[in-house]
C-alpha positions in Angstrom: 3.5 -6.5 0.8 6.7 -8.0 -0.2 9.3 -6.5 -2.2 8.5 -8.6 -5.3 5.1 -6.5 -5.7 7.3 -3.5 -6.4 6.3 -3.3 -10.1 2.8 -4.0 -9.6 2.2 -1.7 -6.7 4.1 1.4 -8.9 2.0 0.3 -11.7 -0.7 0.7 -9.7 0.1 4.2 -8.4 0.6 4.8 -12.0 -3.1 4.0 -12.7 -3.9 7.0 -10.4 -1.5 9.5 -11.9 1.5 8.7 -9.1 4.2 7.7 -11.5 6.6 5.6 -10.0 9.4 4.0 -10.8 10.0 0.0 -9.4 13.5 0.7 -7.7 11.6 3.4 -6.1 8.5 1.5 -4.7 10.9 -1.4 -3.9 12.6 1.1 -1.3 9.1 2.5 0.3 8.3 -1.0 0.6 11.7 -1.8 2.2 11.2 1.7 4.3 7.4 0.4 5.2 8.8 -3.1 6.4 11.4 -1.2 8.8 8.4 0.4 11.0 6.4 -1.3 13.6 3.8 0.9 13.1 3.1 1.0 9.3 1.9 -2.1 6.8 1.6 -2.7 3.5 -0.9 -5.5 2.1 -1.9 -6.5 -1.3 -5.4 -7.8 -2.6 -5.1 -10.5 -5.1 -7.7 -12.6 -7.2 -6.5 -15.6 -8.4 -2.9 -15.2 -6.9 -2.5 -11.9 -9.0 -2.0 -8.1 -7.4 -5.2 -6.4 -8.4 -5.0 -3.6 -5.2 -3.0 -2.6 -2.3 -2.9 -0.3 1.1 -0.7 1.2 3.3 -1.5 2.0 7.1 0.2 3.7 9.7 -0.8 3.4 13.3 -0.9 6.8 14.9 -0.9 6.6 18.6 -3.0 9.7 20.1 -1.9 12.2 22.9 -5.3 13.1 23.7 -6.3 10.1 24.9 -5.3 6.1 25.1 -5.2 4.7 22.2 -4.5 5.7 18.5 -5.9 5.8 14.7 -4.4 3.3 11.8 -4.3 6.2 9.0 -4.5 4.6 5.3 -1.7 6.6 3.6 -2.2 5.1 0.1 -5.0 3.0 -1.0 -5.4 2.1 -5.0 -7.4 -1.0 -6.7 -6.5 -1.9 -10.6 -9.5 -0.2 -12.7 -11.1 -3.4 -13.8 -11.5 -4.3 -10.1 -13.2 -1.6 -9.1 -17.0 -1.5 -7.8 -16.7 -5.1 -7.3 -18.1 -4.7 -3.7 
């Protein structure tokens, strides 16, 4: 995820009632970038942002090892049930 999908990706949390504004999502995306442990990616079809997620790996205490959490996970509307 790069900074220029900022308006996309707060469209995008727009489409699931998550208003955002793109000086906003450019910063979580700037935050995101800043921490070994968390991604963002971005699904595209035909070069254009139709989806994105974000992870977070979560290292567990328990036991060796850790989880990857998806903390936000949204695909445009027409691109849904595609498979």
């Amino acid at each position: 995820m790069l900074l220029s999908d900022a308006a996309v990706v707060a469209a995008l949390l727009g489409e699931l009632e998550y208003p955002a504004h793109e000086s906003a999502t450019a910063r979580r995306i700037e935050e995101l970038g800043r921490d070994e442990r968390a991604e963002g990616l971005v699904a595209e079809v035909e070069g254009v942002v139709v989806g994105f997620a974000t992870l977070l790996w979560m290292p567990m205490f328990h036991r060796d090892g850790g989880i990857l959490r998806i903390m936000a996970f949204v695909v445009a509307t027409p691109h849904r049930r595609r498979g």
